[in-house]
N, C-alpha and C positions, 0 to 999 in steps of 0.2 A: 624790295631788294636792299634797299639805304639799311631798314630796321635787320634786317635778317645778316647785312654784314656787321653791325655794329655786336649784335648781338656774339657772334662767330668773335670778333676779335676780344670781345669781354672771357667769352667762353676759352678762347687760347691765351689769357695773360694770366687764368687762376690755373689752365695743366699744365704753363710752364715756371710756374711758383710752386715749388712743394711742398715748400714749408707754411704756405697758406694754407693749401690743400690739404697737408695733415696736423695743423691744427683746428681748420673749419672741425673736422668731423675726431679727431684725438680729442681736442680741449673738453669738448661737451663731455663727454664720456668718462674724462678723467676727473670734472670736477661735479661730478652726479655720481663716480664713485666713493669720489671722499665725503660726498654729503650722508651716503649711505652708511658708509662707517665712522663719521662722528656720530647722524644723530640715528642709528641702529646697533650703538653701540652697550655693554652691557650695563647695569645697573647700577649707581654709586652705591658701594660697600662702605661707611663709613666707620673711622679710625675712633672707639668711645675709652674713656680712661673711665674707670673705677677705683674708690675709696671706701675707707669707710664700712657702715654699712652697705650700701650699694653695690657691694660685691654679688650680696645674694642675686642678682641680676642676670649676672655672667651667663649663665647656663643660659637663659631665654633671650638673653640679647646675639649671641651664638646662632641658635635657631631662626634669626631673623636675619643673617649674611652681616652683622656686624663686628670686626675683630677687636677684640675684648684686650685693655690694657691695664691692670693692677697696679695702683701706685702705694708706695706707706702711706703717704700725707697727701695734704688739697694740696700743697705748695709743690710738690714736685710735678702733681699732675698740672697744675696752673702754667711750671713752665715748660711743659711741655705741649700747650696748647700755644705756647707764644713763640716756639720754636718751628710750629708747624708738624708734630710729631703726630698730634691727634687733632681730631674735629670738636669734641666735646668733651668735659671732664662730667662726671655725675658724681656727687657726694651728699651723705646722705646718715643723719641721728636722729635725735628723737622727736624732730620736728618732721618737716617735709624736705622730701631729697629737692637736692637742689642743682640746679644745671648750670653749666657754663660755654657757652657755643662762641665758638672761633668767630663764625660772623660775617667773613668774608665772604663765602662763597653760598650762598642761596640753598643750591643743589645740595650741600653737605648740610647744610642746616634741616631740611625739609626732610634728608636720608634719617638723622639721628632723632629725628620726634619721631617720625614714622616708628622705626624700630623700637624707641622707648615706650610708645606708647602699646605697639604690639607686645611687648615683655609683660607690662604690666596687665595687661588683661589678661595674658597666658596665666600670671603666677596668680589673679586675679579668682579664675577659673576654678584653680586647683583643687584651693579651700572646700569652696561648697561642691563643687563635687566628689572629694574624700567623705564632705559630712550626709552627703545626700546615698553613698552608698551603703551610711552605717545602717540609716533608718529604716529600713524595707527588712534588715534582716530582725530591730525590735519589736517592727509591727507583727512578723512574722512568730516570731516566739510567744509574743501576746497571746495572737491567735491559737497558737498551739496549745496553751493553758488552757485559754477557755473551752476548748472542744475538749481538752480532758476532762473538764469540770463537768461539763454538760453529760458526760457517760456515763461519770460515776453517779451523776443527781438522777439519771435513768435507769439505773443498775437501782438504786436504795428504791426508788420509788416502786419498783416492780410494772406490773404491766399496768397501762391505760389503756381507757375505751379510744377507739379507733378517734373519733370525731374532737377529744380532747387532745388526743398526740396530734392532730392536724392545725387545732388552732393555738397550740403550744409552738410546734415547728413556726408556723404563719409570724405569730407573734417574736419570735426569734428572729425571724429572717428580716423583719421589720428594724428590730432591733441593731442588728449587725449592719445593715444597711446604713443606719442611722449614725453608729459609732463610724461606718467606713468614710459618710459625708463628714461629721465633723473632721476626722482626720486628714481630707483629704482639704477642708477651710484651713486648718494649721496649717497646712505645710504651704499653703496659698499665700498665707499672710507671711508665714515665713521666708519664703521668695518673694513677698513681694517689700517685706523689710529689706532684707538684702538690697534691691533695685535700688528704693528709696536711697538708703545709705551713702551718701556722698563719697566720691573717691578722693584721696588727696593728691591735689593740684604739685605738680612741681614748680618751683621757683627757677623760672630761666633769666637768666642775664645774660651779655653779650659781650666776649672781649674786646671785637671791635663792630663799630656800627654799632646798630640798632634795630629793633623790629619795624622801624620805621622807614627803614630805610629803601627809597626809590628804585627802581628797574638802572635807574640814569646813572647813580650813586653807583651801581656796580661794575655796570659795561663801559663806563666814561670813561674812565682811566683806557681801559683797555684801546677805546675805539677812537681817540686824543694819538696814540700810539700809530694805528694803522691809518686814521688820514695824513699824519707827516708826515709815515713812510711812503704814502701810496702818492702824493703827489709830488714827494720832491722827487721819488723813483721816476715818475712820470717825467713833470717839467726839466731835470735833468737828461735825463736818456734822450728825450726828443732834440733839446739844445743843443749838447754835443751829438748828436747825429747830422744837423742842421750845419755844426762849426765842419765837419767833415765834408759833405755833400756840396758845399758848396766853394770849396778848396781852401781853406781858411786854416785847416788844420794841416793838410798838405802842404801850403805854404811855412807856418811853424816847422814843420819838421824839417826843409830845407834850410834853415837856419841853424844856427851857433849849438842852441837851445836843445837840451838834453831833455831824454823822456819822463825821466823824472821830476825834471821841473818843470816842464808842462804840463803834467799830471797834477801837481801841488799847484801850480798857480789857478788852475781850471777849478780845482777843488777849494780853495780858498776864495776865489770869485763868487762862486756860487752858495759856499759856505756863507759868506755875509749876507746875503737874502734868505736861506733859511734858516738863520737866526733871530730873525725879526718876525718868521712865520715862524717859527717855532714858540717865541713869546708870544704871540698875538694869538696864536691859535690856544695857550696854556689859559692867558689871559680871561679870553672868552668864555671858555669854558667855564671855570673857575666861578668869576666874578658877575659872568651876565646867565649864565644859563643855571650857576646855584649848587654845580656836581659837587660833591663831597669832596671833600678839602679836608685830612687833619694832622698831615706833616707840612714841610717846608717847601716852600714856591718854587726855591733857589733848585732844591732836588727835582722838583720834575720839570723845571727848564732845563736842568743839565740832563736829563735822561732823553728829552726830547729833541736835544741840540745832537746827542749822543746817536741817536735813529734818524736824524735828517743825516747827519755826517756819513754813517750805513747805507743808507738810503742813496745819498747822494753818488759815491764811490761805486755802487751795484750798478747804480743807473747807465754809466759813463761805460762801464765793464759793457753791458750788456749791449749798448748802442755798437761797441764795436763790430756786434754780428752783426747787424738788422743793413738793410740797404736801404730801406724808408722808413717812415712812420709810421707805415700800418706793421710792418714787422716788428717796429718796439712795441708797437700796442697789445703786439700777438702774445706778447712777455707775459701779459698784469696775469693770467688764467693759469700758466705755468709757474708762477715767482712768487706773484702777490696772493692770488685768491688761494692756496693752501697752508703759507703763513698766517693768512686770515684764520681760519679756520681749528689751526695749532696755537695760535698763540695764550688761548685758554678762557674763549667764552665759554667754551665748554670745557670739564673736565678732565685732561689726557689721561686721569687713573682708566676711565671705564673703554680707551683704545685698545687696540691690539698692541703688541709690545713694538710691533716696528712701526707702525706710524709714531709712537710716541718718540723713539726715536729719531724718528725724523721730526720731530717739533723740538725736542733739543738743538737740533743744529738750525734753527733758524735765526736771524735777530730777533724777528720781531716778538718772539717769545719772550727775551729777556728783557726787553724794551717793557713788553705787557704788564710782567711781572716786578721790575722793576717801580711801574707807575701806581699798582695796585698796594705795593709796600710803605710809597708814599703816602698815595692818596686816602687809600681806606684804613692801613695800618697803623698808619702815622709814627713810621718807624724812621730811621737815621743811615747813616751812611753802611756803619756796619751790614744793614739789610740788603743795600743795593748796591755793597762795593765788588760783588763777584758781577751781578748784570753791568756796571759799566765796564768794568775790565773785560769783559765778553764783545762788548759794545767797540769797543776800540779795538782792540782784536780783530772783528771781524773789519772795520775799517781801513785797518793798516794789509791786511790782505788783501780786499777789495784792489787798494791802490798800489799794492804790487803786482797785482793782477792786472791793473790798467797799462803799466808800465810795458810787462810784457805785450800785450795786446797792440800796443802801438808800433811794433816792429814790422808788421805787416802792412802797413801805411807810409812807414818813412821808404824815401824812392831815393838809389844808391845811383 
């Protein structure tokens, strides 16, 4: 009876939680559908610049789902691969074409060989089967001469005894046979020259990175980004939920002290301890674990400080709904785990066009993107002055957002 009422009272605190209750059985379903349309989503279509020579391509690179871009020069296609316009540039004279692959992104690197290399067998192909249809119609005119020949040598001869036209024909037949095997050794060797024939190798280089470069070297950056959002979201949300529950923040609000400035001093509190996690966690990465490093420290501590600061302000927002713990927790499935998933381990080209839009409005997008500019690009301010402007942006609404939020706690 003990167990059967315990049980009853566990069974009546989650039907009279709803928002337990439809998260229990929502979350699963909402984030097994987005797992569905990130990774069943369509194929990378990769962005290839052409010069040069290399133009002859177009047509076969086309037929392999890759959109084809014509430049005058290497140099305009160059910066255009450093502007992020295209994946690859191919250029290509009297040596062997030569490739140049943006570098960052793995998935885009592996789309543009595939397809290169598809092109080139297609145009590969052509050749010898243009030359392989000529030949059946020379053998075939050959043949045609010699049966004329052999009518008229039948005609002049007049008639033969039965048993010599038999070993005449035999003998013939032997004959033709014998010309058909040689000719069918020629054409043997002559495909098998063809095989033999080395293809030419393209010259790849790498605008950034290297073909050596790590699993770690790629997703570091990105996943540097989502542990300092994911735990200062966390460790914040639960503390000030904590300041609230246990009258600490009802008491502030009885006081002098304006919501604003309790919003900023909460924020700057907690701001000092994620600046120190925010170094320490760049730090680590960086220097102990070896991630790819080939811009400036200073930029991706401020990108990081930038998504603790997001992070921090969301957190503080979102505790205002929750009544416990386990309700902030109920957040990470709804907030965190599909910014996870947007923020660009994977491609947004091969989304649908509204999730992708929903991965523009998140931080942690520009956070991601912002770190991979540094880290793998090794680029400068210019690169990541729209992600922190974004970065703060979203902060300073956050903590307008807090402000409002706190009206329904102060008691008149």
């Amino acid at each position: 009876m003990r167990i059967r009422a315990l049980t009853l009272r566990i069974l009546r605190q989650f039907i009279h939680d709803k928002r337990t209750m439809a998260l229990m059985f929502a979350a699963p379903l909402l984030v097994l559908s987005l797992m569905s349309l990130v990774f069943g989503g369509n194929a990378y279509k990769p962005n290839i610049g052409l010069s040069g020579q290399a133009a002859v391509l177009s047509e076969a690179l086309a037929k392999h789902d890759a959109k084809v871009v014509k430049y005058d020069s290497e140099e305009d296609g160059v910066q255009a691969l450093k502007n992020g316009t295209i994946d690859a540039m191919i250029t290509a004279g009297s040596g062997a074409p030569k490739v140049i692959l943006e570098g960052s992104n793995p998935t885009a690197n592996r789309a543009v060989m595939q397809a290169l290399e598809q092109a080139t067998r297609d145009l590969g192909a052509t050749g010898p089967a243009q030359a392989q249809g000529q030949k059946p119609q020379g053998q075939q005119a050959q043949g045609q001469q010699a049966l004329g020949q052999q009518v008229q040598g039948q005609q002049a001869q007049g008639q033969l005894a039965q048993g010599q036209q038999a070993q005449g024909q035999q003998a013939q037949g032997q004959q033709v046979q014998g010309q058909q095997t040689q000719g069918q050794q020629t054409q043997g060797q002559q495909a098998l020259g063809q095989q033999v024939q080395p293809a030419v190798q393209p010259q790849v280089s790498y605008l950034y990175g290297s073909a050596d470069m790590k699993t770690i070297d790629r997703f570091g950056p990105i996943m540097i980004g989502v542990f300092v959002f994911f735990f200062v979201f966390l460790i914040a949300g639960v503390s000030f939920l904590r300041e609230r529950t246990t009258g600490t923040l009802e008491r502030l609000l009885a006081t002098p002290l304006k919501r604003w400035e309790i919003v900023i001093g909460y924020v700057i509190g907690f701001g000092i301890f994620t600046v120190f996690q925010a170094l320490l966690i760049s730090w680590f990465s960086i220097q102990v674990l070896g991630i790819m490093m080939a811009g400036s420290f200073g930029y991706v501590l401020l990108i990081t400080l930038l998504l603790s600061m997001t992070a921090l302000t969301l957190g503080t927002l979102l505790s205002a709904f929750a009544g416990n713990e386990l309700q902030m927790i109920q957040f990470i499935p709804l907030v965190i785990v599909p910014q996870i998933f947007l923020s660009g381990l994977f491609p947004l080209d091969t989304l649908p066009l509204w999730l992708q839009r929903i991965g523009y409005a998140t931080p942690l997008y520009y956070g991601a993107q912002g770190m991979m500019d540094v880290m793998i690009r090794g680029k400068g301010w210019t690169a990541i002055e729209t992600d922190v402007v974004v970065l703060i942006a979203f902060s300073l609404l956050f903590m307008i957002l807090n402000v409002l939020a706190l009206r329904k706690h102060r008691k008149m």
